[in-house]
C-alpha positions as CSV (number, residue, x, y, z in Angstrom):
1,X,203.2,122.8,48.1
2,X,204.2,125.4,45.1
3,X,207.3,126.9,45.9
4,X,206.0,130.1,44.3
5,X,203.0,129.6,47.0
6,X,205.8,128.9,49.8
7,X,207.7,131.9,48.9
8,X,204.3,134.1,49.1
9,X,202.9,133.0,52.3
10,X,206.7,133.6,53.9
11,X,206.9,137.5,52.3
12,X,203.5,138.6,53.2
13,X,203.3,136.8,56.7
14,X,202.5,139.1,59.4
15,X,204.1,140.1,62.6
16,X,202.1,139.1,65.6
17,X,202.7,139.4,69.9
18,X,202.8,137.1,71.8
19,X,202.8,136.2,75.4
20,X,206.3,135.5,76.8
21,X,208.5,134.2,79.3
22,X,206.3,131.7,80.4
23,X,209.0,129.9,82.8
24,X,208.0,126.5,83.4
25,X,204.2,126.7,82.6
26,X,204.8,124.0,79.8
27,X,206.9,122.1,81.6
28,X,205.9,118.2,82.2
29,X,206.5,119.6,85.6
30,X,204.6,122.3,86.0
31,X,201.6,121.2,87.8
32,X,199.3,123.7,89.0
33,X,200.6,126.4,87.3
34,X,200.1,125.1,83.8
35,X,195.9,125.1,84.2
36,X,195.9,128.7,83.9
37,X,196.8,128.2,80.2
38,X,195.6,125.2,79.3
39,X,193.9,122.8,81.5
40,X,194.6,119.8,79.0
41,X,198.2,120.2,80.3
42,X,197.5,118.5,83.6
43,X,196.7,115.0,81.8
44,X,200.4,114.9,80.6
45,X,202.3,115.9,84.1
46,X,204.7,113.7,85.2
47,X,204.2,113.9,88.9
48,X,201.6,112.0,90.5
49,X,200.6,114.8,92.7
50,X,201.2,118.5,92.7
51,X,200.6,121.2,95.3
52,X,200.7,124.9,96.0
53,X,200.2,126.4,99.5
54,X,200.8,130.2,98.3
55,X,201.5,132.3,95.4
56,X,201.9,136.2,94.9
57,X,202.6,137.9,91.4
58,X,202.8,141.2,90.1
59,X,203.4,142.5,87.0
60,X,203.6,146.5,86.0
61,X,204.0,147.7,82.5
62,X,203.9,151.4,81.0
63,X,205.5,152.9,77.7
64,X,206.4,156.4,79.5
65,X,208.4,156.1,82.8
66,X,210.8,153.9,82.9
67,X,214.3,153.0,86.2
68,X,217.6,153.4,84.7
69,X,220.8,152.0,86.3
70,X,224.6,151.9,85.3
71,X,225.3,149.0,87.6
72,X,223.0,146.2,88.8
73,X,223.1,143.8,91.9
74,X,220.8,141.4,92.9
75,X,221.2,141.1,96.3
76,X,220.9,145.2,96.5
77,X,217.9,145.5,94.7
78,X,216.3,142.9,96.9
79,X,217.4,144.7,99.9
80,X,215.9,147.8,98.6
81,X,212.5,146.7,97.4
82,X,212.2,145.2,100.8
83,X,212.9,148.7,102.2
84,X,210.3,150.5,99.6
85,X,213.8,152.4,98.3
86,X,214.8,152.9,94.9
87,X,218.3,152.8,95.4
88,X,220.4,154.1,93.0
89,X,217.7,154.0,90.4
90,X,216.9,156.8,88.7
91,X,213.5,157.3,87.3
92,X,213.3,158.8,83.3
93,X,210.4,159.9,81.7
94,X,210.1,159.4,77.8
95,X,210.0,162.5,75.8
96,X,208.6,160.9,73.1
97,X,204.8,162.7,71.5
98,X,201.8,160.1,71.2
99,X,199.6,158.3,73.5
100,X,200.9,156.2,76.6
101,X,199.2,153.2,77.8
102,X,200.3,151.0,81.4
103,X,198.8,147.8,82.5
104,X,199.2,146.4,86.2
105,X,198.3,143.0,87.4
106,X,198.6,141.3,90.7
107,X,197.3,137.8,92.5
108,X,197.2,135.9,95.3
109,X,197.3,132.1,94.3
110,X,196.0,130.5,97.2
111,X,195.5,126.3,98.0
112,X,195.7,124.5,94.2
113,X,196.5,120.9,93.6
114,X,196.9,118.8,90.4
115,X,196.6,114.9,90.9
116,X,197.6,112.5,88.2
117,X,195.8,109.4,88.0
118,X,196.7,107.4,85.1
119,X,194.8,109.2,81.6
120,X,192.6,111.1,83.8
121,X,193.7,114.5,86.3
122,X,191.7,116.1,88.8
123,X,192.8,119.5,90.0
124,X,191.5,122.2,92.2
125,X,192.1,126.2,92.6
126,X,191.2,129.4,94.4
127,X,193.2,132.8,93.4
128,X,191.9,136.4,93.8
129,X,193.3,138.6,91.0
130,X,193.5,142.5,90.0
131,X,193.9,144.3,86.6
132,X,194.1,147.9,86.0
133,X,194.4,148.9,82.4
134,X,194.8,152.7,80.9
135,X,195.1,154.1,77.3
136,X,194.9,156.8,75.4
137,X,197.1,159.2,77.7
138,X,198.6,161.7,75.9
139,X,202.5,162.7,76.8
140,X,201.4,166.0,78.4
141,X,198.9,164.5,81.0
142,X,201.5,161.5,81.8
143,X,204.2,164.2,82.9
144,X,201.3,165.7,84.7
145,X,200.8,162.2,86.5
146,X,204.0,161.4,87.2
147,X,205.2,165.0,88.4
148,X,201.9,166.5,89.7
149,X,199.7,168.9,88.5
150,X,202.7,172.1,89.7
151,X,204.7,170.9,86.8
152,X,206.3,173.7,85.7
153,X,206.8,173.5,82.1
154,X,203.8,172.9,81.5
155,X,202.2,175.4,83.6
156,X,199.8,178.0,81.5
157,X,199.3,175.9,78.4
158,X,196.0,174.5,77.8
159,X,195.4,170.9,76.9
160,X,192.7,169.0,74.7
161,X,192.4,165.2,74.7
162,X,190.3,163.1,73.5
163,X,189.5,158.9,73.9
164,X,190.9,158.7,77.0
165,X,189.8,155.0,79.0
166,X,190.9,153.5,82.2
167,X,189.3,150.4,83.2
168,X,189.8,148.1,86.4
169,X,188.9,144.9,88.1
170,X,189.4,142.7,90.7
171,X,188.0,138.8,92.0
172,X,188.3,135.6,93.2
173,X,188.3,132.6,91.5
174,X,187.5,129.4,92.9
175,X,187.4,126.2,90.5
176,X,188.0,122.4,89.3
177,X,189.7,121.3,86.3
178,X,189.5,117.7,85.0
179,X,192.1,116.4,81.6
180,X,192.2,113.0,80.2
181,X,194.7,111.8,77.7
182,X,192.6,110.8,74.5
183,X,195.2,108.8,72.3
184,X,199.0,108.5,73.0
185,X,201.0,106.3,70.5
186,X,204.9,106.8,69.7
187,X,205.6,110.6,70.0
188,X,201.4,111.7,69.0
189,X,199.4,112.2,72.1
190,X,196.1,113.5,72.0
191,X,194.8,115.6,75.6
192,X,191.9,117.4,76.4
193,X,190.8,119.2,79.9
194,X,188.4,121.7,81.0
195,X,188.1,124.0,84.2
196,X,185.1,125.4,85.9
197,X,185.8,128.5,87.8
198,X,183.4,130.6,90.6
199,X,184.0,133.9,90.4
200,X,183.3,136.3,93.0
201,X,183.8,139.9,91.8
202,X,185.3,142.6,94.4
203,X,185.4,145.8,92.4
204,X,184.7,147.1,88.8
205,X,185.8,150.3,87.2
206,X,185.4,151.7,83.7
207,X,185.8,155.3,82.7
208,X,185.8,157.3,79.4
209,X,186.8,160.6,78.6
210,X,185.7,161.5,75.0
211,X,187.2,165.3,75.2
212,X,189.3,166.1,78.0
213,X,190.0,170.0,78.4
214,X,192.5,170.8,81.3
């Protein structure tokens, strides 16, 4: 290739996110866990038989409230998540103008197992799953969220905003997977897999607020 070309496609690339911290999920070890992102990663596991009796994860992000800590200990934040206490955490707000957005998911990863049998693996699933998602909150409602609707300095002023969507839903998903190794020679290898899921919905929210006037 051009090194005039090379030098192009470098300056003008463009930034991109990305999921992270996926652990071991593309591990040769992973097992169940790797055919939530790509069932064609149970043909290449190394052992012959994987399996899950129970699973729970959570996951909670938000641009606008935020624990801050001087010290941290492991073994005292366990204890006080077991206990529903914060601690010595302290919880900051940011005072930053703009919209906010959060995003909360949980599951429940029930029975799963991932068998290896030679260029073909057989695998098998059920997980029930939730996902709340919220945008377009301005700065003066999210105080208003987090500190109730008596928050003082705001009290008296009046409020327009506009584009405002919460969305949430939750189900169970029940399914089979099936991966087979296509061509493996030297260091190329060649997979391919497919899963079939059941889903059984539980609940399903969407709202919109084109102009909100509070």
């Amino acid at each position: 290739m051009d090194r005039s070309l090379s030098l192009g496609m470098l300056l003008f690339a463009l930034p991109a996110l990305a999921q992270e911290q996926l652990g071991i999920a593309n591990s040769n070890y992973a097992g169940t866990d790797a055919v939530a992102l790509n069932p064609a990663r149970l043909s290449g596991q190394w052992p012959w038989m994987d399996i899950r009796v129970l699973g729970v994860d959570a996951f909670a992000w938000n641009d606008h409230v935020f624990l801050g800590r001087n010290t941290h200990n492991f073994w005292g934040d366990l204890r006080g998540g077991l206990n529903g206490t914060l601690g010595d955490f302290t919880v900051n707000s940011s005072l930053a103008p703009g919209k906010r957005e959060a995003f909360v998911s949980a599951a429940v990863h029930g029975p799963a197992i991932a068998v290896s049998m030679g260029r073909s693996s057989f695998g098998a699933h059920i997980s029930t799953r939730l996902a709340t998602s919220a945008v377009g909150i301005s700065a003066e409602l999210a105080r208003f969220l987090v500190n109730g609707v008596g928050y003082g300095p705001q009290q008296g002023i009046r409020y327009e905003d506009g584009n405002v969507r919460i969305s949430s839903a939750a189900w169970t998903e029940a399914g089979i997977s099936y991966a087979r190794i296509l061509y493996s020679h030297g260091y190329q290898l060649i997979t391919a897999g497919a899963t079939v899921d059941y889903l059984m919905g539980h609940h399903g929210m969407a709202v919109r607020f084109d102009k909100l006037d509070y």
